[in-house]
C-alpha positions in Angstrom: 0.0 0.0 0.0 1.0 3.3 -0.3 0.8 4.4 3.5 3.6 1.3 3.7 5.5 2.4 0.8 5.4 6.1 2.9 6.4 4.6 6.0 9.4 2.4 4.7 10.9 5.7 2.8 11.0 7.4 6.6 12.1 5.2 8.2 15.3 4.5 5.7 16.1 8.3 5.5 15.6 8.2 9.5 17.9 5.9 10.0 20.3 7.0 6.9 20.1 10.8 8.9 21.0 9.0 12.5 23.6 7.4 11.0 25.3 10.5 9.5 24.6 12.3 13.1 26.1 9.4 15.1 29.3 9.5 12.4 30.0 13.4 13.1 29.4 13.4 16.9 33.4 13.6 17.7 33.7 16.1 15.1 33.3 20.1 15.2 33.7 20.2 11.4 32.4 18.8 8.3 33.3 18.3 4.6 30.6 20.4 2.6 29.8 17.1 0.2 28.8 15.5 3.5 26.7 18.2 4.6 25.0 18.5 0.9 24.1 15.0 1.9 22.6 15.5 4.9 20.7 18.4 3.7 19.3 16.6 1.3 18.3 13.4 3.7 16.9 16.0 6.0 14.6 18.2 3.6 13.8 14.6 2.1 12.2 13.4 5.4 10.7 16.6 6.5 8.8 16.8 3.3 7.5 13.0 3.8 6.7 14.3 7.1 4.7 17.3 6.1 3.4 15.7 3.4 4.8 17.4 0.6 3.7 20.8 2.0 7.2 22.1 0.9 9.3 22.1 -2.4 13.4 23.0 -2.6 16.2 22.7 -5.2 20.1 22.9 -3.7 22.3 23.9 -6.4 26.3 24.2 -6.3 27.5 27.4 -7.8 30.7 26.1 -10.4 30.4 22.1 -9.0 34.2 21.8 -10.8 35.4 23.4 -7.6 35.8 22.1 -4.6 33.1 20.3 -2.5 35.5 19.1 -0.3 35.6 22.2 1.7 35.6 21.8 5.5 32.3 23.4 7.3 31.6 24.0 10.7 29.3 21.2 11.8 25.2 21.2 12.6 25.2 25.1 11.6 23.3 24.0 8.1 20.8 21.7 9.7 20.1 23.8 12.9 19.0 26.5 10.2 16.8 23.8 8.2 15.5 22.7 11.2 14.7 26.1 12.4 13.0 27.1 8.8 10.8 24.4 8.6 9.4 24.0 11.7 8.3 27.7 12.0 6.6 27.1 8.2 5.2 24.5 9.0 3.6 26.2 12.2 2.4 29.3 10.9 1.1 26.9 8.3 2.5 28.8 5.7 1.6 27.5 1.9 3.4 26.8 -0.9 6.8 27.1 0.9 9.7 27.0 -1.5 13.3 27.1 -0.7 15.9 27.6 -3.1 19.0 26.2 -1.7 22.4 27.5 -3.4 26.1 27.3 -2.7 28.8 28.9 -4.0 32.7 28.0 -3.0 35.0 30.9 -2.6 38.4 31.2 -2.1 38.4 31.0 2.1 34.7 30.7 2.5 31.5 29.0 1.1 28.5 31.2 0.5 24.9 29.4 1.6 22.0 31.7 0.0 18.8 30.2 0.6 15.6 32.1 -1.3 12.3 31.5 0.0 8.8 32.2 -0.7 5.6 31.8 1.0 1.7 32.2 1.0 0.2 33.2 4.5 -3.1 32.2 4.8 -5.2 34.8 6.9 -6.5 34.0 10.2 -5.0 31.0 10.9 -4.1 30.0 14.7 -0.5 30.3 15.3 1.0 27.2 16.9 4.4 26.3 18.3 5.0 23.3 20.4 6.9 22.8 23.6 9.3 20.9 22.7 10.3 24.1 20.4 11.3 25.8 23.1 13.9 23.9 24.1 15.9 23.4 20.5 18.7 26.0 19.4 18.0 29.2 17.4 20.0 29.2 14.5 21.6 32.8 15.2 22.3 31.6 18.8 24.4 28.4 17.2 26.4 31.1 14.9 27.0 33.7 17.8 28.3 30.4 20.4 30.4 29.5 17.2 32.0 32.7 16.5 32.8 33.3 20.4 34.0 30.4 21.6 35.7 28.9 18.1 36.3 32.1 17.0 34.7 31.5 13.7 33.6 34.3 11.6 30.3 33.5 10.2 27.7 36.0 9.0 24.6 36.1 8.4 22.4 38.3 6.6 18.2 37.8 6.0 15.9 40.3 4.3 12.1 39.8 4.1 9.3 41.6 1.8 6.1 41.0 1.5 3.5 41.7 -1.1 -0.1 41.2 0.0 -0.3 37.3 1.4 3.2 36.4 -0.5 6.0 36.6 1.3 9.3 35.8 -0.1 13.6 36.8 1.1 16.9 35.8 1.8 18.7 33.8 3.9 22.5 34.6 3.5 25.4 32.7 5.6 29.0 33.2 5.0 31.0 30.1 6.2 34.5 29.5 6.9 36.4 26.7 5.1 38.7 25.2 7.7 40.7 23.2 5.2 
């Protein structure tokens, strides 16, 4: 059936996503390859989750150079994590996330461009258990004290009537 079909698809990106977590747990850094692939496990299961309530593209500016860069860890999910959720909430509709890197010469540029439909009068909901998981902005600003990293952020939102759409800009070191 297809509710079994559903279910088996979870379960093997649940368990493909645990695996990559339990792999990086002695490690403050990643390889950006890696973290493409976990990306892509992540906003794979969240959409099975939400039933399809969201679309995205990732795209790698100039693929010829290299993916092997080395990333602070988690910062990339945390922010996913964080984006989702809140959409998913504030039951926003038609949620689409373009997902682009770009590799520079001491730094890798994440831009993610999204866009929205809020639908009017709907009950704003956030969970308990919300409360207790890191903002992405607090993740960068514990980073860049106590690693002394230098990531920066930028966002921009505008709205037109209902549609909302912006920019989600981090600039992150590669520690190769």
């Amino acid at each position: 059936s297809e509710k079994k079909k559903s279910a088996l698809e979870y379960l093997s990106l649940f368990s493909k996503l645990i695996r990559f977590y339990l792999k990086g747990l002695d490690s403050d850094t990643t390889s950006l390859k890696e973290e493409i692939k976990m990306l892509n496990l992540y906003l794979k299961l969240q959409k099975l989750r939400y039933n399809n309530k969201f679309e995205y593209t990732i795209s790698i500016k100039d693929e010829s150079k290299k993916v092997d860069a080395i990333i602070p860890a988690s910062i990339i999910q945390t922010l996913f994590e964080n984006t989702i959720e809140y959409a998913m909430f504030s039951q926003h509709k038609n949620e689409t996330l373009n997902i682009n890197f770009e590799i520079l010469d001491k730094t890798v540029l994440l831009k993610i461009e999204y866009e929205y439909y809020e639908v009017a009068d709907t009950i704003k909901y956030e969970p308990k258990y919300r409360q207790r998981v890191m903002q992405w902005e607090d993740h960068i600003k514990l980073l860049n004290s106590v690693k002394n990293y230098t990531i920066e952020k930028e966002v921009s939102l505008n709205t037109e009537r209902n549609k909302h759409f912006g920019e989600i800009t981090l600039t992150l070191p590669d520690l190769s």
